[in-house]
ROLUMBA-122786 format. One record per residue (C-alpha): x, y, z; residue in three letters. Coordinates in pm, 1 decimal. Layout:
<pts>
((X; Y; Z); 'ALA')
...
</pts>
This chain:
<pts>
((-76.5; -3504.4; 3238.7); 'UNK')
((195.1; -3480.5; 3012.4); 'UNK')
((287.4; -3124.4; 2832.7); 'UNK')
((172.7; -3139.2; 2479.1); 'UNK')
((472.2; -3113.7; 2258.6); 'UNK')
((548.1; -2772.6; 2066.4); 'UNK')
((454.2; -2751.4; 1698.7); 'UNK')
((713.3; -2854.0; 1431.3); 'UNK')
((899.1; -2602.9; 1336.0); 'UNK')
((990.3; -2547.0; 959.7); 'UNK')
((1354.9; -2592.5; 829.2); 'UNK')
((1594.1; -2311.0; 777.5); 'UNK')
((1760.9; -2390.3; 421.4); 'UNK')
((1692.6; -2004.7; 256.1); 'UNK')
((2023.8; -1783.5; 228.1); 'UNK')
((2103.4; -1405.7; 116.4); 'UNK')
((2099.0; -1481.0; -228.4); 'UNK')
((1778.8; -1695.0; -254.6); 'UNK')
((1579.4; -1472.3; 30.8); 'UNK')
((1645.0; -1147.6; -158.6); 'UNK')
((1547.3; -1334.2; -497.2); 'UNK')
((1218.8; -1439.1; -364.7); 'UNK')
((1186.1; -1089.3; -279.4); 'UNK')
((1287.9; -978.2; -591.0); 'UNK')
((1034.0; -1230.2; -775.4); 'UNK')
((737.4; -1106.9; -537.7); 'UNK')
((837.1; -774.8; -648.5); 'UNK')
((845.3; -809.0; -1025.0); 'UNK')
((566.8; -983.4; -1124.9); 'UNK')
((200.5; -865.8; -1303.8); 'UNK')
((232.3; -516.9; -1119.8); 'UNK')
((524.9; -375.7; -1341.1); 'UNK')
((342.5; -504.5; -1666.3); 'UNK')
((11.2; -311.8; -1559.4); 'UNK')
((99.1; -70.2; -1294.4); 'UNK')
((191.6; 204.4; -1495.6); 'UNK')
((-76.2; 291.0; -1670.1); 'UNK')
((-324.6; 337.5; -1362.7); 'UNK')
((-89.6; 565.3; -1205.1); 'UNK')
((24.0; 754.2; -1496.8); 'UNK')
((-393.6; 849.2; -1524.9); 'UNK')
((-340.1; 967.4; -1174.5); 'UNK')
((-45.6; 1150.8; -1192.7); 'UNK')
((63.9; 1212.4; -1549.2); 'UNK')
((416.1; 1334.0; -1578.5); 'UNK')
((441.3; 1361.7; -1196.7); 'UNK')
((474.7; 996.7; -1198.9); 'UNK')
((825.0; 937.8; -1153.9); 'UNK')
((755.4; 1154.8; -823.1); 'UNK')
((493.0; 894.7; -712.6); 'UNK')
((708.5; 626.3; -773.7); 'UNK')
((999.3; 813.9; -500.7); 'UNK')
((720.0; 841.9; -290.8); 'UNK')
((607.4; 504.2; -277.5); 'UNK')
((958.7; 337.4; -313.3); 'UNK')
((1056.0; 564.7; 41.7); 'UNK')
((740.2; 423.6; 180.7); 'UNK')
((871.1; 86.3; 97.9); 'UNK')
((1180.3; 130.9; 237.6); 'UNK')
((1071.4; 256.8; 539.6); 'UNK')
((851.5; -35.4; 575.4); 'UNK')
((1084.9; -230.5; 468.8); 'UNK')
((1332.3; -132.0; 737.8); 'UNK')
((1096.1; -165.5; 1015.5); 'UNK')
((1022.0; -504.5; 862.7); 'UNK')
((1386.2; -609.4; 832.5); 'UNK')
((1464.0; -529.6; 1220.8); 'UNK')
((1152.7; -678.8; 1345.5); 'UNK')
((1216.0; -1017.8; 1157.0); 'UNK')
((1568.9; -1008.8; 1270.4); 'UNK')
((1388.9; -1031.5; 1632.2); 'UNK')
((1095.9; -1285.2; 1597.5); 'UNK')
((1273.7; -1457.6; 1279.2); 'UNK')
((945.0; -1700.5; 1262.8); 'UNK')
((651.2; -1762.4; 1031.9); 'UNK')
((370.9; -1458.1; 991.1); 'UNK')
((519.7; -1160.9; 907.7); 'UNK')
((317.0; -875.2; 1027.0); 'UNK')
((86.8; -1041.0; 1208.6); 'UNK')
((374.9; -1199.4; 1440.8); 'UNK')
((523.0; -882.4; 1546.2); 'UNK')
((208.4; -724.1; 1643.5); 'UNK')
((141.6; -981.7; 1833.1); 'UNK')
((448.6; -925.3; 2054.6); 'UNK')
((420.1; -550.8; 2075.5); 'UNK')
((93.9; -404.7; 2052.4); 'UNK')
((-93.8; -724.6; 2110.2); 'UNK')
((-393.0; -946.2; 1983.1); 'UNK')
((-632.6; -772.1; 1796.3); 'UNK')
((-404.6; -524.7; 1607.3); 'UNK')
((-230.0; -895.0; 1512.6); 'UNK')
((-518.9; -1016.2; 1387.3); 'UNK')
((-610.4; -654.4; 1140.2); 'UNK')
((-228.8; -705.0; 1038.2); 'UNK')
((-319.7; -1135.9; 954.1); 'UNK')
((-610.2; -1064.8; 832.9); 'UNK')
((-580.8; -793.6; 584.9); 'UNK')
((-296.1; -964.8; 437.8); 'UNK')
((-405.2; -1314.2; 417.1); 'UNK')
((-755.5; -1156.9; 233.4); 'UNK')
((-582.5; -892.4; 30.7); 'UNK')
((-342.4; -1086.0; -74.6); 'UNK')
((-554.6; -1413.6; -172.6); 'UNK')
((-758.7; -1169.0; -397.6); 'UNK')
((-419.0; -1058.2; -513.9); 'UNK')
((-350.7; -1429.2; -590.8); 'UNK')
((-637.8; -1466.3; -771.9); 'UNK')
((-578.8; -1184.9; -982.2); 'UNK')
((-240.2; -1293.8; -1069.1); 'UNK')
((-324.7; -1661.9; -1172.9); 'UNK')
((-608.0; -1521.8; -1389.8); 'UNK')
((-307.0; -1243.9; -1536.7); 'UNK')
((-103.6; -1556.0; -1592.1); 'UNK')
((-371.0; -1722.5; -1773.3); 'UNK')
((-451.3; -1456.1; -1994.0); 'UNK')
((-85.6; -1348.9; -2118.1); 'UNK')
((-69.5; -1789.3; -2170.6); 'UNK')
((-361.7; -1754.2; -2368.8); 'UNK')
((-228.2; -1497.7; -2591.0); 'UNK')
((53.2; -1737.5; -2641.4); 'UNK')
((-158.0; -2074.2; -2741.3); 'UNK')
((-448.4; -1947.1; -2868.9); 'UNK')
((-658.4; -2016.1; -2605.6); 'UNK')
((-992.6; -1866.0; -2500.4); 'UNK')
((-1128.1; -1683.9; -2184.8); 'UNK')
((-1241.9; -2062.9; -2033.0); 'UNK')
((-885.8; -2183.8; -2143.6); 'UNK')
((-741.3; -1867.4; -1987.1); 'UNK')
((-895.5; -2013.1; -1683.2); 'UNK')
((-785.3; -2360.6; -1718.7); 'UNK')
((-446.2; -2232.7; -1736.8); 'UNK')
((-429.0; -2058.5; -1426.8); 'UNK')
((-581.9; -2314.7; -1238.3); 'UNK')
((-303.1; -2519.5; -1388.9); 'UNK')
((-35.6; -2252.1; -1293.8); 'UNK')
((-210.4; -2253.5; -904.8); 'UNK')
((-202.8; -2672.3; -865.6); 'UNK')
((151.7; -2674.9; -1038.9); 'UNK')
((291.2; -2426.3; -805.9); 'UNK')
((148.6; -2530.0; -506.2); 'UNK')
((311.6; -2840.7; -565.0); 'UNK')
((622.6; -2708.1; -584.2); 'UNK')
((635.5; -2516.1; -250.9); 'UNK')
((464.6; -2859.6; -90.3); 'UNK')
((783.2; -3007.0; -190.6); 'UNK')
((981.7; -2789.6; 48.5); 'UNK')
((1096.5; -2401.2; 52.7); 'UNK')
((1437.8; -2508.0; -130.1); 'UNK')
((1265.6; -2589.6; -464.9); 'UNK')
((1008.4; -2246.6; -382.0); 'UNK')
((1405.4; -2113.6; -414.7); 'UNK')
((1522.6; -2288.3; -723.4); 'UNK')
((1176.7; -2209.1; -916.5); 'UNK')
((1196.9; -1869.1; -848.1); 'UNK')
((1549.0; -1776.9; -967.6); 'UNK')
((1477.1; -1988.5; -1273.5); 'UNK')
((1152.9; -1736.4; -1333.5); 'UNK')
((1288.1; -1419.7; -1252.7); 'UNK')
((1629.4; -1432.8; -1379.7); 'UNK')
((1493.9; -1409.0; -1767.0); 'UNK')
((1205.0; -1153.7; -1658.9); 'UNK')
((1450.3; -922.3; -1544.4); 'UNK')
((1725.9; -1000.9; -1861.8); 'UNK')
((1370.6; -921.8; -2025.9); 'UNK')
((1295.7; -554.5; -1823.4); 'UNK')
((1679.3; -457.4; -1903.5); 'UNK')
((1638.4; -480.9; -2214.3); 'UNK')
((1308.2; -282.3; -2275.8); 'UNK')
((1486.1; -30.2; -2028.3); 'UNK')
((1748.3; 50.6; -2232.4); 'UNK')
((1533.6; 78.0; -2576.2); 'UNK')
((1278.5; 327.6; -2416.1); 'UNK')
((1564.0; 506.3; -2267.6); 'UNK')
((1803.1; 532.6; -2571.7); 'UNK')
((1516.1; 416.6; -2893.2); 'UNK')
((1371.3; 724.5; -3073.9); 'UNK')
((1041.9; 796.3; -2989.2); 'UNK')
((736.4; 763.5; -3186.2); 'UNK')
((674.6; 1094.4; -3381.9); 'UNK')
((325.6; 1125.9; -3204.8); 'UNK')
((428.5; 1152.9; -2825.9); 'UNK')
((356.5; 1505.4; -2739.7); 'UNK')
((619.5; 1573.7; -2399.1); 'UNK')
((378.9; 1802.9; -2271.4); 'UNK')
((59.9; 1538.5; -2300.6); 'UNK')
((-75.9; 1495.2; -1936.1); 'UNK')
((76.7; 1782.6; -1825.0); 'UNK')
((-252.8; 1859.0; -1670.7); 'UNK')
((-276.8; 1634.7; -1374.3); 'UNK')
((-246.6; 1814.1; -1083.3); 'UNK')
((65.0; 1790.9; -848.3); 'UNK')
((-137.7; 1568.4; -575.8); 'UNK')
((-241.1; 1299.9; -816.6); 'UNK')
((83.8; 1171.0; -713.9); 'UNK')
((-73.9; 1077.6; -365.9); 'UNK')
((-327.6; 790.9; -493.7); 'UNK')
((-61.1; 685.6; -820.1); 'UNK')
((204.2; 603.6; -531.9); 'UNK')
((-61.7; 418.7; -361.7); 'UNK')
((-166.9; 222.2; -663.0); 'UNK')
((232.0; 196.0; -761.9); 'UNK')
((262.2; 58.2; -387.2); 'UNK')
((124.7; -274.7; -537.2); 'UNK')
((430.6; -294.0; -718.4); 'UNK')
((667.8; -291.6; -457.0); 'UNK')
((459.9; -508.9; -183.3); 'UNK')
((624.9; -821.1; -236.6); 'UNK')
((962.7; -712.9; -75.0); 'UNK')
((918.2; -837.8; 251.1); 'UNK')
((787.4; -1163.6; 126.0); 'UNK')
((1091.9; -1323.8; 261.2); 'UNK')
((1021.5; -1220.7; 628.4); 'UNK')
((659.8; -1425.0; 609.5); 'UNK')
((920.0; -1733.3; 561.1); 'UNK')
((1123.3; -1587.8; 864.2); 'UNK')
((1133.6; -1961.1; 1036.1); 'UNK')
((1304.3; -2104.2; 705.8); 'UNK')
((1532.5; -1854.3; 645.3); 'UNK')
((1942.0; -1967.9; 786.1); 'UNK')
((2114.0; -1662.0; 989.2); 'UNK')
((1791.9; -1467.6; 981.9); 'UNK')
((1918.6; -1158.5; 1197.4); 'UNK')
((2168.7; -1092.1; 902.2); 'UNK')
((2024.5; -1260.1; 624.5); 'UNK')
((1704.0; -1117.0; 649.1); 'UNK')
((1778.9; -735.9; 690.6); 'UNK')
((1999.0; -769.4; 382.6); 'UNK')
((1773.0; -982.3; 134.7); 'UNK')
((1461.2; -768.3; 192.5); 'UNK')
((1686.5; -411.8; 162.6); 'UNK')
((1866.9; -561.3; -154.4); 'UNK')
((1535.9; -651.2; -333.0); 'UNK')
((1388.4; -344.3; -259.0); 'UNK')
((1675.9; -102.1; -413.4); 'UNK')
((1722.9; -370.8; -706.4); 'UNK')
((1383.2; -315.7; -782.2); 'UNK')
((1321.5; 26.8; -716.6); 'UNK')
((1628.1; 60.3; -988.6); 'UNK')
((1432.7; -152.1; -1240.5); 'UNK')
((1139.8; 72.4; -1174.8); 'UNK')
((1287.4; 390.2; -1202.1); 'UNK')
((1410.1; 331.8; -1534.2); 'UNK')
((1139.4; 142.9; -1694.7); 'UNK')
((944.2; 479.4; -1576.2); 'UNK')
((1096.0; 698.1; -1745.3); 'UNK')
((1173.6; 537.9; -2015.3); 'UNK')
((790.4; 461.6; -2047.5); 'UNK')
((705.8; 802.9; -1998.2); 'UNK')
((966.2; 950.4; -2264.7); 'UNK')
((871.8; 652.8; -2506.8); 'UNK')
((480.9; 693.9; -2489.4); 'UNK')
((413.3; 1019.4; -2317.7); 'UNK')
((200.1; 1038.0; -2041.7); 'UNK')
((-134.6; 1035.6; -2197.9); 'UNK')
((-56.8; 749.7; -2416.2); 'UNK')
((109.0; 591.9; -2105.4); 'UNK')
((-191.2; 618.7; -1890.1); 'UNK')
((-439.4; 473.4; -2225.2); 'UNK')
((-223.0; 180.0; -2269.2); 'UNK')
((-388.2; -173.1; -2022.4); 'UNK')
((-40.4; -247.6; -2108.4); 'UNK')
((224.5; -7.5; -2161.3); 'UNK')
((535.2; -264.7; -2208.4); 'UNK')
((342.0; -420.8; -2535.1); 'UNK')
((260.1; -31.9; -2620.3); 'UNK')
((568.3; 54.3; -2604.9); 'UNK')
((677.4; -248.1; -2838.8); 'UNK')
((429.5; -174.2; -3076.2); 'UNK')
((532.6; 166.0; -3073.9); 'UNK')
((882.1; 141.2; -3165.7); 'UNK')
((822.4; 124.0; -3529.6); 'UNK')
((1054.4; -219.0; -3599.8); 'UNK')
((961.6; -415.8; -3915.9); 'UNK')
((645.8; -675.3; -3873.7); 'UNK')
((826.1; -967.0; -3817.9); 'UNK')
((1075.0; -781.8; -3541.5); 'UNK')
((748.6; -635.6; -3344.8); 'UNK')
((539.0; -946.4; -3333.1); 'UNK')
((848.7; -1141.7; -3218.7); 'UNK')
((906.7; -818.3; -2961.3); 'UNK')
((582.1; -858.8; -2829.5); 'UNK')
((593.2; -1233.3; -2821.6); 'UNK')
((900.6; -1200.2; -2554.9); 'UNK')
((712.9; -952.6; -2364.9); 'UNK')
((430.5; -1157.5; -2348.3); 'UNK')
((634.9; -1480.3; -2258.9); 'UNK')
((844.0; -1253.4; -2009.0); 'UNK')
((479.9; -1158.8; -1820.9); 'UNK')
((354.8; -1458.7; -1781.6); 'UNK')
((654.5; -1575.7; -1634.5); 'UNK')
((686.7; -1280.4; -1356.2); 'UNK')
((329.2; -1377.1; -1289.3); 'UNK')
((424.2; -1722.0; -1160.8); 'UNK')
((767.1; -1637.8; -1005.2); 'UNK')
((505.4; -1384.6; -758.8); 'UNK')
((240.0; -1630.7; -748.5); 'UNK')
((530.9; -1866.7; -652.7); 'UNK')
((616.5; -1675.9; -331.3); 'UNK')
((270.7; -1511.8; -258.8); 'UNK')
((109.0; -1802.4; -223.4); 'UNK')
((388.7; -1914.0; 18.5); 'UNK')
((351.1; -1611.8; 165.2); 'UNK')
((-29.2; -1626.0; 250.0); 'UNK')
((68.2; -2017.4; 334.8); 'UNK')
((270.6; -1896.9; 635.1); 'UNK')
((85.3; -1613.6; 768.8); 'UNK')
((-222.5; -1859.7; 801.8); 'UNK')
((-3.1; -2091.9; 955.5); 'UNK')
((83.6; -1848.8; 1225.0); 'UNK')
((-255.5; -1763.9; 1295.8); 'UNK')
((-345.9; -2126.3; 1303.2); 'UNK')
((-106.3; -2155.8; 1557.4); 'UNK')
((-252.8; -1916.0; 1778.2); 'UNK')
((-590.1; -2013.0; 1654.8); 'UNK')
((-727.8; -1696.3; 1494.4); 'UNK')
((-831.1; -1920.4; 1177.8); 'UNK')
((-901.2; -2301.2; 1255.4); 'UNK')
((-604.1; -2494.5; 1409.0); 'UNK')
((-632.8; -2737.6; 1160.3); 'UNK')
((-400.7; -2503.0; 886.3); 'UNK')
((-109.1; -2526.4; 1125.5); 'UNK')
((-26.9; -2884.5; 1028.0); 'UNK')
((333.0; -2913.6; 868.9); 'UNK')
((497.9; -3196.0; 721.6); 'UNK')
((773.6; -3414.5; 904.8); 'UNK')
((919.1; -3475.4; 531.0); 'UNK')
((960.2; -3115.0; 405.7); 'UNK')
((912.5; -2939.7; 689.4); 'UNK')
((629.7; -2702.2; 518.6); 'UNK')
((259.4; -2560.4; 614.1); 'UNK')
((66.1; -2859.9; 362.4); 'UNK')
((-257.6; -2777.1; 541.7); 'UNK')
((-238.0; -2396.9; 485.6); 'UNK')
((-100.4; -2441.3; 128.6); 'UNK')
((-379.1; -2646.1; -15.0); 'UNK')
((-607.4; -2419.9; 159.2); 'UNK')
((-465.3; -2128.0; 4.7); 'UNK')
((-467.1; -2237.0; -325.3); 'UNK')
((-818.8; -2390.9; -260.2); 'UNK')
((-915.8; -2072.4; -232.9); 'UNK')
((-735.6; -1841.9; -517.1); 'UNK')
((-875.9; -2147.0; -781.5); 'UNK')
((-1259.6; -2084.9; -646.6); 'UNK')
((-1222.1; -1715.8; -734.5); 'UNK')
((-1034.0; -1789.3; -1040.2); 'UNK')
((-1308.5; -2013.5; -1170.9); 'UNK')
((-1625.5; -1785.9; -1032.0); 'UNK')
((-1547.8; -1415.2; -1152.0); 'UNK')
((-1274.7; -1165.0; -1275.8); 'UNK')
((-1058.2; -1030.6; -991.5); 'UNK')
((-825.9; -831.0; -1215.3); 'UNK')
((-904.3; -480.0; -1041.2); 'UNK')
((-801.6; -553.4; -695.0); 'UNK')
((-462.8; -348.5; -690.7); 'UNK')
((-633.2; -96.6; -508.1); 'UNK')
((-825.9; -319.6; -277.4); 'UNK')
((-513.0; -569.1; -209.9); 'UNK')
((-329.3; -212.3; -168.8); 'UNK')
((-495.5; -62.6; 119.8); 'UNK')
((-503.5; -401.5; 294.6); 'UNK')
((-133.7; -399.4; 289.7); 'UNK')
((-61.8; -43.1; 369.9); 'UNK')
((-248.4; -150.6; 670.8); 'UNK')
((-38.0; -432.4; 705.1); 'UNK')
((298.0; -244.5; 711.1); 'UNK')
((182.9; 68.0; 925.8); 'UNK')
((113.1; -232.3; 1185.4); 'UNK')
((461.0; -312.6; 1103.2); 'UNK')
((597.7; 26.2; 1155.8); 'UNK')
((393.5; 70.6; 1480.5); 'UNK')
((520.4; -241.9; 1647.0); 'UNK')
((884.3; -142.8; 1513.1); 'UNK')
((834.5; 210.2; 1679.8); 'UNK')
((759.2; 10.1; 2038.4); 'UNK')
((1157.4; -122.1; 1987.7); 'UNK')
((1420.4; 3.9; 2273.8); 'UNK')
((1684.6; -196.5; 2104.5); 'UNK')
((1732.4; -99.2; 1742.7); 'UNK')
((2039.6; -137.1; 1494.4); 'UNK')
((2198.1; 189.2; 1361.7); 'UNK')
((2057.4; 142.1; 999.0); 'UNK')
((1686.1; 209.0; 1144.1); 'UNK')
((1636.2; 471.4; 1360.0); 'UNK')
((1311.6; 496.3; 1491.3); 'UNK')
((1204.0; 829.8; 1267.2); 'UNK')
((1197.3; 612.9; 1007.2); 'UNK')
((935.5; 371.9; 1177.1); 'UNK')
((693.9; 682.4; 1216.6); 'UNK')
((788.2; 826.5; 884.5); 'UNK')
((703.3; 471.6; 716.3); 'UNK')
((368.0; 489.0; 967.6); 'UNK')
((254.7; 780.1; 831.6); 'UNK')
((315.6; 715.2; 483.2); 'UNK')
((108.1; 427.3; 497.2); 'UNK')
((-181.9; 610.2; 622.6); 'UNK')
((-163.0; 879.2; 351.5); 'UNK')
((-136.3; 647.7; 83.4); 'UNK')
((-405.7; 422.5; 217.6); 'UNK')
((-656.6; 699.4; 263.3); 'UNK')
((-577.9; 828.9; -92.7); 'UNK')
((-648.2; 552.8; -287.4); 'UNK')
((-964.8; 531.5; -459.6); 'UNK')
((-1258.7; 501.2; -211.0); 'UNK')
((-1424.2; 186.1; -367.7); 'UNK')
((-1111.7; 66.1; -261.4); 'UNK')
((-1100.1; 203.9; 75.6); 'UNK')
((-1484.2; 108.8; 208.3); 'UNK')
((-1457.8; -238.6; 1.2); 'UNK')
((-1144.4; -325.5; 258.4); 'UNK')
((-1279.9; -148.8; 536.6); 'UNK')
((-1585.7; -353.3; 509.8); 'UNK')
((-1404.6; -706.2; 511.2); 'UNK')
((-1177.2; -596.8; 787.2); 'UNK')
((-1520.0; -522.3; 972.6); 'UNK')
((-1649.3; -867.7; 879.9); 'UNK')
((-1333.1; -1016.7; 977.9); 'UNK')
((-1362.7; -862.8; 1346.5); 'UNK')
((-1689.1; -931.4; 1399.3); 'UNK')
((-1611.5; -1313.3; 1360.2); 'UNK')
((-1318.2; -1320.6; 1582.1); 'UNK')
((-1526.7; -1187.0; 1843.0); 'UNK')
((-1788.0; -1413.0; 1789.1); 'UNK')
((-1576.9; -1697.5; 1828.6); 'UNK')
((-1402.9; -1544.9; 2136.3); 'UNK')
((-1767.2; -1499.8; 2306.5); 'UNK')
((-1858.3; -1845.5; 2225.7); 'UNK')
((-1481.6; -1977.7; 2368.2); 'UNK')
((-1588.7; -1771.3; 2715.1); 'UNK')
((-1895.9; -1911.7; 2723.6); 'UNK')
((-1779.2; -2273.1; 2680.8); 'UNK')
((-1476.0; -2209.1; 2955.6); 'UNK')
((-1741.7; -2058.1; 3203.8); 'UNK')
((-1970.3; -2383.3; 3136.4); 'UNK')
((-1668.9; -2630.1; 3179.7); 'UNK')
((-1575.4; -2452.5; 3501.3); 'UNK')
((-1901.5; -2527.8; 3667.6); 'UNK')
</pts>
């Protein structure tokens, strides 16, 4: 009998530029415009120190990431390399946890989307909807029409957003403040809030290894790849670290962590004639909705691929590994996905899963650290303390975040367990039958 031939493999069309981009546009989308404020409740004016400590757990995550794509440069991330070093079940907590987390995250972003469109047109909660279910079926058609256009769309989204972020940078950094921010205000958090605010600002800066989900499609991936997902990270983190403290010196800490959204605040704060702050605000808003879809954009290509790779190896049904001769993407996984993120648009408000989504992915990455620690070979630019410092920087932040979080995420990783080994009992059982 003749060997079955191997799946397609998609194209590689994705350079430096474009990779680090999509990184870049995973990165600064609805967590920047929300983030903030969560974590400045946590941590009040120790916030800027949660932010260092999340951006060095990124970046140790990020380097493990970077060396072990530059290895297996296919489709599925995480869940890939776990496969190859620590084997099939920690692969399928690592799949898992990011294809659910990240769906929910999805969700949440869509509905983000449809509410800062809203405030633009008018529209009401049901419209808010509509709109992000339009956002999800135009999108999706765009990365069904290959990983090139995902490209295009994506620099043509984030390149204003972050003209946008500049800008409010340098007014909170150089504008005078409002006459009520008190520098002191906040001053009470204790030190260790910063523990569960870099957990929660984690959110923020999970998109940067987007591009090594799309590892099969990216050209020269044991260069390209280290150097797009690095680059986005420290262009990022420098975005970050200014709009923080310019938030922080701008609104104060208490006002900071009051405000659902501090960029608007901090518009509305500046005291600029009417006309000046409603057209002030009116960019802002336009500028969120946009970051929304440039990370919508990639995490829904993101989620796309990792379900393809488990498809392949059939921890979710094989069906979802089907990719199309023409453009050479995962069509069965990407309707799927989006399938998905529109029923939990439509059936109930998933705006407050950024600590859920969070400790799925801190799972994610110490997987990723873990199976980067198991590497003899390494480059010079990632030694391997910085695999177990990223490893156990993802377990403190994890087991800091808010415990609602914690056991919600605990339980579908359970779920998700029991159902693999369900299935592999009743694959057993069918093997042991046919072999009679």
């Amino acid at each position: 009998m003749p060997a079955a031939p191997p799946p397609p493999a998609l194209a590689r069309r994705l350079g430096t530029v474009d990779a680090a981009l999509i990184g870049v546009g995973s990165m600064v989308g609805a967590g920047v415009f929300v983030v903030f404020a969560p974590a400045a409740a946590a941590a009040g004016p120790w916030l800027p120190g949660a932010l260092l400590l999340a951006a060095l757990v990124a970046w140790c995550n990020a380097t493990s990431t970077a060396q072990l794509a530059a290895r297996y440069p296919a489709s599925g991330g995480t869940y890939l390399y776990a496969g190859h070093r620590l084997g099939a079940w920690p692969a399928f907590v690592a799949g898992w946890g990011f294809v659910t987390g990240k769906t929910a995250s999805a969700a949440a972003m869509a509905l983000t989307f449809g509410l800062y469109a809203a405030e633009l047109t008018g529209a009401d909660d049901a419209g808010a909807r509509l709109l992000a279910v339009a956002a999800i079926a135009g999108l999706t058609a765009v990365n069904l029409g290959g990983v090139s256009r995902t490209a295009r769309l994506t620099r043509l989204l984030v390149l204003p957003v972050l003209a946008v972020l500049l800008a409010l940078a340098v007014l909170l950094l150089t504008g005078q403040p409002p006459a009520a921010v008190r520098p002191g205000a906040g001053a009470a958090a204790p030190p260790w809030g910063v523990l569960p605010a870099a957990g929660l600002l984690f959110f923020a800066f999970a998109g940067y290894a987007r591009v090594a989900t799309l590892g099969e499609e990216v050209r020269d991936p044991a260069r390209t790849i280290p150097r797009a997902v690095l680059g986005a990270l420290a262009a990022t983190l420098l975005l970050y670290g200014l709009l923080a403290l310019g938030l922080l010196r701008f609104l104060g800490a208490e006002r900071l962590a009051d405000s659902p959204a501090p960029l608007l605040a901090a518009v509305r704060a500046a005291g600029w004639p009417e006309g000046a702050e409603a057209a002030g605000a009116a960019v802002v808003t336009a500028a969120a909705a946009l970051a929304t879809l440039g990370a919508l954009l990639a995490l829904v290509a993101g989620i796309s691929r990792t379900a393809l790779a488990m498809a392949r190896q059939r921890d979710l049904p094989a069906g979802l590994a089907a990719v199309s001769q023409r453009h050479r993407v995962p069509w069965a996984a990407e309707l799927a996905v989006a399938a998905v993120v529109v029923v939990l648009v439509l059936v109930g408000d998933v705006r407050t899963v950024i600590g859920f989504s969070s400790f799925g992915v801190l799972v994610y990455y110490a997987l990723a650290n873990l199976s980067a620690l198991t590497l003899a070979e390494r480059p010079g630019w990632a030694p391997r303390a910085v695999n177990a410092v990223g490893l156990a920087g993802c377990l403190l932040l994890a087991f800091t975040l808010p415990w609602a979080s914690v056991l919600t995420m605990l339980a579908v990783f359970a779920v998700g367990l029991a159902a693999r080994g369900l299935v592999l009992a009743r694959r057993r059982t069918r093997a042991r039958a046919d072999d009679r």
